[in-house]
C-alpha positions as CSV (number, residue, x, y, z in Angstrom):
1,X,2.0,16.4,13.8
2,X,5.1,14.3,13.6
3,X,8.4,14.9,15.8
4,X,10.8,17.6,15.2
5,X,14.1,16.7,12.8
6,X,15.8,17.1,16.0
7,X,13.4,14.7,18.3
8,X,13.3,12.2,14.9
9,X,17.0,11.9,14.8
10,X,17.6,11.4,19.2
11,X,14.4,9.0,19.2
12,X,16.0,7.2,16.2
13,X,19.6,7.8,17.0
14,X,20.5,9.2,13.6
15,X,22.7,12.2,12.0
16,X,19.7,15.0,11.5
17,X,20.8,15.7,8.2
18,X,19.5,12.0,7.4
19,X,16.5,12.8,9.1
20,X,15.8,16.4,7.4
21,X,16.2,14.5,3.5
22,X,13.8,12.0,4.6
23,X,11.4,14.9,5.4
24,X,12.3,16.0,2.3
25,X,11.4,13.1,0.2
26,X,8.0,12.4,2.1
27,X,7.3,16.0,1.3
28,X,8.0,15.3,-2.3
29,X,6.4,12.4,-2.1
30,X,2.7,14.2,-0.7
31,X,2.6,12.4,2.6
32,X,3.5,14.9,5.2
33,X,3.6,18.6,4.7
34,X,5.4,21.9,6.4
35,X,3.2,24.0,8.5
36,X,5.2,27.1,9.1
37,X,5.6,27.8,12.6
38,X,4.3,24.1,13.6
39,X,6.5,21.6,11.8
40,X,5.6,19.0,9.8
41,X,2.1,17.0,9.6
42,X,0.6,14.1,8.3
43,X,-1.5,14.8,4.9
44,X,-5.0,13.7,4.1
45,X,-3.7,11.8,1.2
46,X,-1.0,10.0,3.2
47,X,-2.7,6.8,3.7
48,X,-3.7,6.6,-0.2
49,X,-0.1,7.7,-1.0
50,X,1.4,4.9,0.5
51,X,-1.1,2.1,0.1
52,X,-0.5,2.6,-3.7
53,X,2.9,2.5,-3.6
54,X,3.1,-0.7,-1.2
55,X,1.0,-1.6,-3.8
56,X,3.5,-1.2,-6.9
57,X,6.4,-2.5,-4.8
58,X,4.5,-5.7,-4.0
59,X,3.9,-6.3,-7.6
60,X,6.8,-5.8,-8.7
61,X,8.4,-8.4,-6.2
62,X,5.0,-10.8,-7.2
63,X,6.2,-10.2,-10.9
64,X,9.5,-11.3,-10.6
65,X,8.6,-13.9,-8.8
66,X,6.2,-15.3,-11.0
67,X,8.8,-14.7,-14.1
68,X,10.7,-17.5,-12.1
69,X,7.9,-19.9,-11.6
70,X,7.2,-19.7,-15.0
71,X,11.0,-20.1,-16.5
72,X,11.1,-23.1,-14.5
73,X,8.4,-25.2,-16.6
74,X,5.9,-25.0,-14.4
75,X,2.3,-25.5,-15.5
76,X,0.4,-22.1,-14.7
77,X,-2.5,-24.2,-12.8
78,X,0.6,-25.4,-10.7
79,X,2.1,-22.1,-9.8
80,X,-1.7,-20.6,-8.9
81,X,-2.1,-23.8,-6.8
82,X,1.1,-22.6,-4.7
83,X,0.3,-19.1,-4.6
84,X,-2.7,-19.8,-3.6
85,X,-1.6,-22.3,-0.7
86,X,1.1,-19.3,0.1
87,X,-1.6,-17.1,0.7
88,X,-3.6,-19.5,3.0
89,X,-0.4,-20.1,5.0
90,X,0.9,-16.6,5.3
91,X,-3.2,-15.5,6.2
92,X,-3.3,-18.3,9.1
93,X,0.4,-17.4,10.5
94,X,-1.2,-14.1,10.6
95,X,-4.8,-14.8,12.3
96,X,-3.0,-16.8,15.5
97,X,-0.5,-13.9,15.6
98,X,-3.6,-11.6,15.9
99,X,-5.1,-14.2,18.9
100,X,-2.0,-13.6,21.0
């Protein structure tokens, strides 16, 4: 179960109308669901809902960003040797935060 319109908008200190459409458009969306009587839960689905579109926005943005790499002349061996040095550096930053 997830708080109220109401609760949502006090905890969050927003109008609830604002609240109540992005009900709405997780609704749409499959993630949470109406349960008359008990408000609004969390679906099954959620987690595979929004992995897959975290998914589609994060290769979009890897896309674009690649589109650049490659209009700047950039040999494709050299952009995968960045990426992959990216990757290495944004995993480590990640594993001491996790050690804290």
């Amino acid at each position: 179960m997830i708080p109220s319109v109401r609760e949502m908008a006090q905890q969050l200190l927003v109008n609830p109308n604002t609240v109540a459409r992005a009900f709405q458009e997780l609704e749409q969306r499959g993630v949470v669901t109406a349960r008359r009587g008990r408000g609004m839960e969390v679906t099954a689905e959620a987690p595979v809902t929004c992995r897959a579109q975290r998914q589609e926005i994060l290769r979009g943005r890897i896309r674009e960003a690649l589109r650049e790499a490659a209009s700047s002349a950039l040999p494709p061996d050299e952009i995968r040797q960045l990426v992959e040095e990216e990757l290495t550096r944004v995993n480590g930053q990640r594993r001491s935060r996790e050690k804290r």
